[in-house]
VOTOR-469504 format. One record per atom (N, C-alpha, C): x, y, z; residue in three letters. Coordinates in steps of 0.2 Angstrom, whole numbers, plus 5000, padded with zeros to 4 digits. Layout:
! residues N
XYZALA
...
END
This chain:
! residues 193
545751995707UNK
545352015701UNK
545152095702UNK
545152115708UNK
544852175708UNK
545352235709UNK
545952205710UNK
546452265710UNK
546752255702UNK
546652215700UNK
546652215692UNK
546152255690UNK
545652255690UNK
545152305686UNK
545252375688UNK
545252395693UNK
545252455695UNK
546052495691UNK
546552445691UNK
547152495689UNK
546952475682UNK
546652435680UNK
546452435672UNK
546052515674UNK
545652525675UNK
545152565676UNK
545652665677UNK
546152655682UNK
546452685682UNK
546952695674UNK
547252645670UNK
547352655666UNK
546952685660UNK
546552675661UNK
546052685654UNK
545852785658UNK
545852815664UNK
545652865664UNK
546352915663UNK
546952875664UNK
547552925664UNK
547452915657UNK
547552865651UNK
547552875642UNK
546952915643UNK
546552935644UNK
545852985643UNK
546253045643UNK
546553045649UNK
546853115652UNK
547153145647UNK
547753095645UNK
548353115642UNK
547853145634UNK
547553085632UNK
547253115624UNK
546953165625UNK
546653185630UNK
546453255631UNK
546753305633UNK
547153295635UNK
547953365635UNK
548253345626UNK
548453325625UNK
548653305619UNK
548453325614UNK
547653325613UNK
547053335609UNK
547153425611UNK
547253455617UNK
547053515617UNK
547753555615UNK
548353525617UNK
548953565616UNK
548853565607UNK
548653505603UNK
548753545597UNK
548053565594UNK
547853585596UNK
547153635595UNK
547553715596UNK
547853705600UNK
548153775601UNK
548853785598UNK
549253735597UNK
549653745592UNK
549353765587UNK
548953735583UNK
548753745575UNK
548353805577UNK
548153845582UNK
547753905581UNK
548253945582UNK
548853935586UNK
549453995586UNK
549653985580UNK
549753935576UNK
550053935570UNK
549853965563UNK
549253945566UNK
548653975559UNK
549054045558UNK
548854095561UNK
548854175558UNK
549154205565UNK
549854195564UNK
550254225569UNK
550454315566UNK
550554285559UNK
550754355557UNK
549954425557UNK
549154395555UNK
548854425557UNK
548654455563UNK
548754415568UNK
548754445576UNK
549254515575UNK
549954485575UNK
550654565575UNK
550354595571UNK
550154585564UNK
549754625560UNK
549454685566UNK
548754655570UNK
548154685569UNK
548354725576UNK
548954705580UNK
549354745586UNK
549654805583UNK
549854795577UNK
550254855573UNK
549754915570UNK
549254875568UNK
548754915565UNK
547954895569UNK
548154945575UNK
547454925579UNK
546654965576UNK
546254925579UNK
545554975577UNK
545354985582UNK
544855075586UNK
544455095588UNK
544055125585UNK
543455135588UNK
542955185588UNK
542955175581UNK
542755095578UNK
542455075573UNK
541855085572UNK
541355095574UNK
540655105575UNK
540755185572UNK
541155225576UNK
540955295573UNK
541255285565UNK
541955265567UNK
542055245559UNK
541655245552UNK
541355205554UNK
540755165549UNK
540355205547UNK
539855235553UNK
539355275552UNK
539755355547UNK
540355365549UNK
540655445548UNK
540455405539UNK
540955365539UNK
541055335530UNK
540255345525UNK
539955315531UNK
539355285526UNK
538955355525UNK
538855415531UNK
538555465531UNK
539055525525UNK
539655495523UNK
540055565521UNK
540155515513UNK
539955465514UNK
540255415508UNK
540855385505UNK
541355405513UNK
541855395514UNK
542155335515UNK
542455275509UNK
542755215513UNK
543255215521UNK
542855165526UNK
542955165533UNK
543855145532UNK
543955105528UNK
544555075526UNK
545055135527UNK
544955195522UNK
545355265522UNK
545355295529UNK
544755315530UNK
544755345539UNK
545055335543UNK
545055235544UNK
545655205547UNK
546255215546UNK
546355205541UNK
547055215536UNK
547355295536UNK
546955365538UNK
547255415541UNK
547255435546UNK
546855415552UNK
546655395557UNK
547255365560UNK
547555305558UNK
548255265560UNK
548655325560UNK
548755355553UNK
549555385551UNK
549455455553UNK
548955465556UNK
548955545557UNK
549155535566UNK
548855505570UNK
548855475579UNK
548655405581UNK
549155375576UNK
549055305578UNK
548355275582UNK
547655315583UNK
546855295587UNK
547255315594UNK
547555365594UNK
547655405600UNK
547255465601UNK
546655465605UNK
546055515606UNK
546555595608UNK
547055565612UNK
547455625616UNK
547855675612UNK
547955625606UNK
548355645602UNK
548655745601UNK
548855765600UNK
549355835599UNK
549755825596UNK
549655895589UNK
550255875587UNK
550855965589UNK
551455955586UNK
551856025588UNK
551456085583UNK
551056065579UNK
550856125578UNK
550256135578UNK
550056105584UNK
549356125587UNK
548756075585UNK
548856035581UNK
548155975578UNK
547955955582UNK
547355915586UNK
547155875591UNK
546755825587UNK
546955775589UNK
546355725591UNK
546555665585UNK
546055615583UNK
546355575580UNK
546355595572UNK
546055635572UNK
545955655565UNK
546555715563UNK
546755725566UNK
547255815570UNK
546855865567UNK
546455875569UNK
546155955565UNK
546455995569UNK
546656055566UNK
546856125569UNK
546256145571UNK
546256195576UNK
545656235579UNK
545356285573UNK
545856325569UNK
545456365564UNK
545056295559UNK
545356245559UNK
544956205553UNK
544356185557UNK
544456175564UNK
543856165567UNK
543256195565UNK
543556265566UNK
542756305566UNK
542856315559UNK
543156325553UNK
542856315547UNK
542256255546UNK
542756195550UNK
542156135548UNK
541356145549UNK
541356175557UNK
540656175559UNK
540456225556UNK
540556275555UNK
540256315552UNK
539956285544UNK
540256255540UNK
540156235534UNK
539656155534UNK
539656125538UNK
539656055540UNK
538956055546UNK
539056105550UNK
538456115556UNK
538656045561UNK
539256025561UNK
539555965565UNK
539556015574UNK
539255985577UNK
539456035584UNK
539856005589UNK
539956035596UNK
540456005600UNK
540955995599UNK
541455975605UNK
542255975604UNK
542455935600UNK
542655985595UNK
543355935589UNK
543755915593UNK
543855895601UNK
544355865602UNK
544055785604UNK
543555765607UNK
542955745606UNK
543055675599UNK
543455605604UNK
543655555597UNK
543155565592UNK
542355555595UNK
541855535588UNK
541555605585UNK
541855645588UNK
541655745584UNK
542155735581UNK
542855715583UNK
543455725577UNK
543455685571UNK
543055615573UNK
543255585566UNK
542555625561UNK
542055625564UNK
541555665559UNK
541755715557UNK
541955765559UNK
542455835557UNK
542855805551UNK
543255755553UNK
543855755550UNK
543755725542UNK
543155675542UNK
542955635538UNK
542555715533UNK
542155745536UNK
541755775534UNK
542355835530UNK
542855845532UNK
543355905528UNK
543655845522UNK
543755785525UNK
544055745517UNK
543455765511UNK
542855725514UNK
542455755509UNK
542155805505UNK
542555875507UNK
542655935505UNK
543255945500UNK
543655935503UNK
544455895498UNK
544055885493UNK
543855835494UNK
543755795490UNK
543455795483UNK
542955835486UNK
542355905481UNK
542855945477UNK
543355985481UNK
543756015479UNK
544155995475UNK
544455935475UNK
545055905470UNK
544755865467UNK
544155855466UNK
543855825457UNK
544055735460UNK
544055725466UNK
544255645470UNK
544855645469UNK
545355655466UNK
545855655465UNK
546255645474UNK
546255565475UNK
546555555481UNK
547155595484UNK
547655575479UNK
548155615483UNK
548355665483UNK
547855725479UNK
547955775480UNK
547455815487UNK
547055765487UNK
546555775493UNK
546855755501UNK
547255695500UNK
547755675506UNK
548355735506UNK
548855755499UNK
548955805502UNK
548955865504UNK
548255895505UNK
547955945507UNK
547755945512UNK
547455875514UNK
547455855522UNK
548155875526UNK
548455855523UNK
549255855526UNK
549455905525UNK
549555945520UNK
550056015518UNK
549656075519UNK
548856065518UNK
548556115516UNK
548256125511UNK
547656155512UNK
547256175504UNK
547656235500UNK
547956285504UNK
548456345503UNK
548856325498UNK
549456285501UNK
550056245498UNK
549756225493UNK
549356175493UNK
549256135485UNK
549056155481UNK
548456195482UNK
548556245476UNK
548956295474UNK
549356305476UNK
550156335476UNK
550456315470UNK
550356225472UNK
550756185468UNK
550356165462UNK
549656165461UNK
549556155456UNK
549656225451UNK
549556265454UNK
549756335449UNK
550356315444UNK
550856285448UNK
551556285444UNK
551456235437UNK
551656265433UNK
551556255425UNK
552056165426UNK
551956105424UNK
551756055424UNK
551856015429UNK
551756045434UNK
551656015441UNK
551255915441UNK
551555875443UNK
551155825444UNK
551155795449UNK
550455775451UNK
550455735457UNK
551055695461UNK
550955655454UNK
551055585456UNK
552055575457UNK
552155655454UNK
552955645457UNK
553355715459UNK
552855765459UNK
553255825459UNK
552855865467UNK
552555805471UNK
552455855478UNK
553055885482UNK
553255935483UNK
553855955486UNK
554055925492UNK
553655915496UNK
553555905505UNK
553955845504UNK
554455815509UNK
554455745510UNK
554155715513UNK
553855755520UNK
553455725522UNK
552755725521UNK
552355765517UNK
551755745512UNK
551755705509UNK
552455705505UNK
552455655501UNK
552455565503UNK
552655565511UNK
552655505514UNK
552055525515UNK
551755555516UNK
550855535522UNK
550755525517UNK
550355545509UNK
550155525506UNK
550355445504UNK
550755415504UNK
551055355503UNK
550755285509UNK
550955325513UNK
550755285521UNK
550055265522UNK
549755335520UNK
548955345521UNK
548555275516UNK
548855265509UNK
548555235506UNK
548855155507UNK
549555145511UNK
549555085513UNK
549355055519UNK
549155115524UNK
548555125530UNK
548055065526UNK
547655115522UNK
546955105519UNK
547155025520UNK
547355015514UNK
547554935511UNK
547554885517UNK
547954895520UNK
548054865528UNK
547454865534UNK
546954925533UNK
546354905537UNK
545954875534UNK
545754875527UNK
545554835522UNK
545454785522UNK
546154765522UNK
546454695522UNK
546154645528UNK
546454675535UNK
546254655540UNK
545654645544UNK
545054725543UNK
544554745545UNK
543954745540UNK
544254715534UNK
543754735529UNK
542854745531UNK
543054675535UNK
542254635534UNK
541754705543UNK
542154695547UNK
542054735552UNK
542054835549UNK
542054825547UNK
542154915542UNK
541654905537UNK
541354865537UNK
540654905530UNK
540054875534UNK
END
């Protein structure tokens, strides 16, 4: 009787076992399965130096979503970032745009500097921004091509935004940038405001 109860005893702790492996392997299937494509998503379109994000949007009135979203497509949240034609950092400010910004801005410290760049960076959108009547794409592509260029372009007698930017690669960042935005939106919304 007693080596009867014990392997009863033994068997009732190995069924424990197993429901308990059992119960956890599919706790973790259904959590792999839930939002797999979210995860790649969020590997594709990572977030840093969110907190400055936020704060730059909220001080400049600039949605964190866009930041992010210029941020990605300008140095994928690469602090070390350079570009060949001289831009640093994640926002790529030029060294002349640098010191135009502080000077107009009173922003101090190295614009290479990730949370001096994204302020700079956020804080020269905002200027655009002033500058082109909000008119995003023309502000994205001034970001990119230049204030110089675009008003170049808007001089030409019926010049339109929305299909006569000359650049193709303006014309890609401007397109990118706002699928950026959408995509940190999407993913980071709740963590961005």
């Amino acid at each position: 009787m007693r080596r009867y109860g014990r392997a009863r005893a033994r068997r009732r702790r190995w069924v424990g076992l197993v429901a308990v492996v059992v119960l956890a392997g599919l706790v973790l299937w259904l959590w792999a399965s839930l939002e797999p494509e979210r995860r790649v998503q969020e590997a594709v379109y990572p977030l840093r130096y969110e907190e400055t994000i936020r704060a730059a949007g909220e001080l400049y009135g600039v949605d964190p979503a866009l930041i992010a979203g210029i941020i990605y497509v300008e140095s994928r949240f690469n602090p070390e970032a350079v570009s060949p034609r001289g831009a640093y950092g994640m926002m790529q400010i030029m060294p002349d745009t640098a010191v135009f910004i502080s000077e107009r801005s009173g922003i101090g410290g190295d614009f290479r500097d990730p949370h001096v760049n994204i302020r700079m960076g956020t804080w020269y959108y905002t200027y655009l921004e002033r500058k082109y009547q909000g008119d995003e794409r023309l502000v994205l592509a001034a970001y990119n091509a230049g204030e110089g260029r675009v008003d170049a372009w808007l001089r030409r007698e019926g010049f339109d935004i929305e299909r006569d930017i000359p650049y193709i690669e303006t014309r890609n960042y401007v397109e990118d940038v706002a699928e950026a935005r959408d995509r940190y939106a999407e993913l980071y919304g709740d963590r961005l405001r």
